[in-house]
C-alpha positions in Angstrom: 0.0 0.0 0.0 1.6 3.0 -0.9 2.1 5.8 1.9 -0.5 8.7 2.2 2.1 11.1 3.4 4.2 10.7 0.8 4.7 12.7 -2.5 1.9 11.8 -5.0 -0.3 9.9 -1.8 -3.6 10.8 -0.8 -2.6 13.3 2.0 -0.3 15.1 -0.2 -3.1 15.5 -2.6 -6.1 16.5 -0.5 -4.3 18.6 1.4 -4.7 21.8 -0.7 -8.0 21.2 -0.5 -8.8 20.8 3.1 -6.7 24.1 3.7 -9.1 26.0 1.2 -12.3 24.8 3.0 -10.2 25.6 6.1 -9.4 29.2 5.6 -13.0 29.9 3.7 -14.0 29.3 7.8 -11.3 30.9 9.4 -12.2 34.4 6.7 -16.0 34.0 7.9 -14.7 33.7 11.0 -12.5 37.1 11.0 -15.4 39.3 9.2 -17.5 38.2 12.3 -15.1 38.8 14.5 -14.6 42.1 12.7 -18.6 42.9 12.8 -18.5 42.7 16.3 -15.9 45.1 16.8 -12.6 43.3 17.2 -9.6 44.4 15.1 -9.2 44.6 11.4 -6.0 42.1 12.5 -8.3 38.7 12.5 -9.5 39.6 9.3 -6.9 40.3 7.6 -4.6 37.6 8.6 -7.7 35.5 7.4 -7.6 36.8 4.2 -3.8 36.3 3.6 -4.5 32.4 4.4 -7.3 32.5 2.4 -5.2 33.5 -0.5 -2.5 31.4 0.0 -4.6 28.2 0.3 -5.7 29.6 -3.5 -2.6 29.7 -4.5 -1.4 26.3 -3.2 -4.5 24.7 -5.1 -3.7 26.7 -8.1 -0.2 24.4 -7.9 -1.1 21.8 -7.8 -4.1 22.2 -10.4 -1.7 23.7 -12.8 1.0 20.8 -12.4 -1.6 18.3 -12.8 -2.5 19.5 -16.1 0.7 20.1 -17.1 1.4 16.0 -16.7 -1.8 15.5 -18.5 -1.2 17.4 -21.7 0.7 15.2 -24.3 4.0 16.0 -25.1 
């Protein structure tokens, strides 16, 4: 059985993913947070994770259609 944690496994290739549906909650999060008069800070910091969980699925989107196109 090959390894989930490994390069190419299951893990390694849900894990863009899970962090995307992970920071969509922590930006709702920060706006209420925001809403209800805490700091600009929460979200913010949300919105920079938010963006980078984009950019880690636009990776790996982007290198799985590059080894799909034929050469």
């Amino acid at each position: 059985m090959k390894n989930p944690f490994a390069s190419g496994g299951l893990l390694d290739k849900a894990m863009p993913y899970i962090s995307f549906v992970v920071s969509i909650y922590l930006l709702v999060q920060g706006v209420r947070l925001y809403l209800r008069g805490s700091t600009i800070l929460w979200a913010l910091a949300a919105g920079v994770v938010f963006f980078s969980a984009c950019f880690g699925m636009y990776r790996q989107l982007r290198q799985w259609r590059l080894a799909r196109e034929p050469k």
